[in-house]
C-alpha positions as CSV (number, residue, x, y, z in Angstrom):
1,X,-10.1,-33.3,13.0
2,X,-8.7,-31.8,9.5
3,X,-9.6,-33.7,6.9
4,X,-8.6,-33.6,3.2
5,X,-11.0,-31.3,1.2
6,X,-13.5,-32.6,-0.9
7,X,-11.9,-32.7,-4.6
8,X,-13.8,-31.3,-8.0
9,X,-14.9,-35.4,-8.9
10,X,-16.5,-35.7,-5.6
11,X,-18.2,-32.7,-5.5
12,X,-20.0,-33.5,-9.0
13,X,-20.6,-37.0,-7.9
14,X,-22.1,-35.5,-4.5
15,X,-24.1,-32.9,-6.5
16,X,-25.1,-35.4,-9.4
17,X,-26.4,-37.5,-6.7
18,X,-28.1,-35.2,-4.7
19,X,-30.0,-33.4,-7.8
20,X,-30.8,-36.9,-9.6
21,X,-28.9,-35.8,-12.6
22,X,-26.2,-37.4,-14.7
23,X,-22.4,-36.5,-13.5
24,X,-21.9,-34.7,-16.7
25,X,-24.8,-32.4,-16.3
26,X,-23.3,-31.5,-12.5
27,X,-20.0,-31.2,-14.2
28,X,-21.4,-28.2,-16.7
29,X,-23.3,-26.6,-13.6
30,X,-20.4,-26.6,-11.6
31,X,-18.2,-25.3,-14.2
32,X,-20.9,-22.7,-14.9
33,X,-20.9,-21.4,-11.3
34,X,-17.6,-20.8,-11.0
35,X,-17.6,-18.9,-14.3
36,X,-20.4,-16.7,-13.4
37,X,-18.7,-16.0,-9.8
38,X,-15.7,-15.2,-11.0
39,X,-17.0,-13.4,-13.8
40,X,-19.4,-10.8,-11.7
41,X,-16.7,-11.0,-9.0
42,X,-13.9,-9.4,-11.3
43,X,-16.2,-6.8,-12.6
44,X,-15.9,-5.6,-8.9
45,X,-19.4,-7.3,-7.9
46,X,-20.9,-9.3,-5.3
47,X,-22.3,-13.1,-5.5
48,X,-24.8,-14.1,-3.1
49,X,-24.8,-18.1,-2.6
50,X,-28.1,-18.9,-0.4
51,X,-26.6,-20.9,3.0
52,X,-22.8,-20.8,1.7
53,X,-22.1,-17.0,1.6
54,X,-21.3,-14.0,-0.6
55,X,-18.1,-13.4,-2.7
56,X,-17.1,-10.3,-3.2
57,X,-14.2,-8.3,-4.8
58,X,-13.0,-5.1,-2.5
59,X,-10.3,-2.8,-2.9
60,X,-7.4,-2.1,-0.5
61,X,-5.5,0.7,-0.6
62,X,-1.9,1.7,-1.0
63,X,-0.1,0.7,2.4
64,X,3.1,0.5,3.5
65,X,4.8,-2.9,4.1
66,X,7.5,-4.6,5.3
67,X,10.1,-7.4,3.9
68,X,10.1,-9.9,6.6
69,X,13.9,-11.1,5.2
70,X,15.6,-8.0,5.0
71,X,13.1,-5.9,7.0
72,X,12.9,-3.4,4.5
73,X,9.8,-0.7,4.7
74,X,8.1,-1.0,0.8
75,X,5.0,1.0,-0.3
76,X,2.7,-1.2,-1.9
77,X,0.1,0.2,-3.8
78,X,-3.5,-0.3,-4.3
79,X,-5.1,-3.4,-5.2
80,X,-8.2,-5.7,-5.1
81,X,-8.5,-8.5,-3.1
82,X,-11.6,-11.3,-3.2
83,X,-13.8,-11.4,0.6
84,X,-15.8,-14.4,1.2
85,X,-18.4,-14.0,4.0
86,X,-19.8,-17.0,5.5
87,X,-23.6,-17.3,5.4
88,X,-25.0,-17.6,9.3
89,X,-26.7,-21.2,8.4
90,X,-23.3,-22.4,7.7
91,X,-21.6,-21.1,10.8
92,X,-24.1,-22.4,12.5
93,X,-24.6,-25.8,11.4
94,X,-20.1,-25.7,11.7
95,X,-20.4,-24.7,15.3
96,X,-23.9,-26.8,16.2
């Protein structure tokens, strides 16, 4: 059942497509999307994206780790790390 992921051409072929709208046009959306994401994202906001899910950027604290080739206990310290929450349409339409 895994398949290949849909690459960035397909997408704006699909999208270009889908809005009646040249592929250039669904190119610059695209493009624009992701910069806007990432953009609020790594200001340590949150992006909603209606039936896909919210992005979000939350911290993690220092923690203590371990080197799974030597086994050696490291403290690691605090970082940020990006959480992705799927929309209940989604899931639903995945599992339905």
């Amino acid at each position: 059942m895994t398949q290949k992921p849909m690459t960035k051409a397909q997408l704006v072929a699909a999208l270009s497509e889908a809005a009646e709208m040249d592929k250039k046009s669904a190119t610059r959306v695209l493009d624009s999307l992701a910069e806007i994401v990432t953009r609020e994202v790594a200001g340590g906001g949150a992006v909603v994206i209606p039936g896909i899910g919210k992005v979000a950027c939350r911290a993690r604290p220092e923690r203590t780790v371990r080197n799974p080739a030597t086994g050696e206990q490291m403290l690691k310290p605090a970082d940020k790390a990006v959480k992705v929450t799927i929309a209940k349409p989604l899931k639903d339409a995945v599992n339905g």
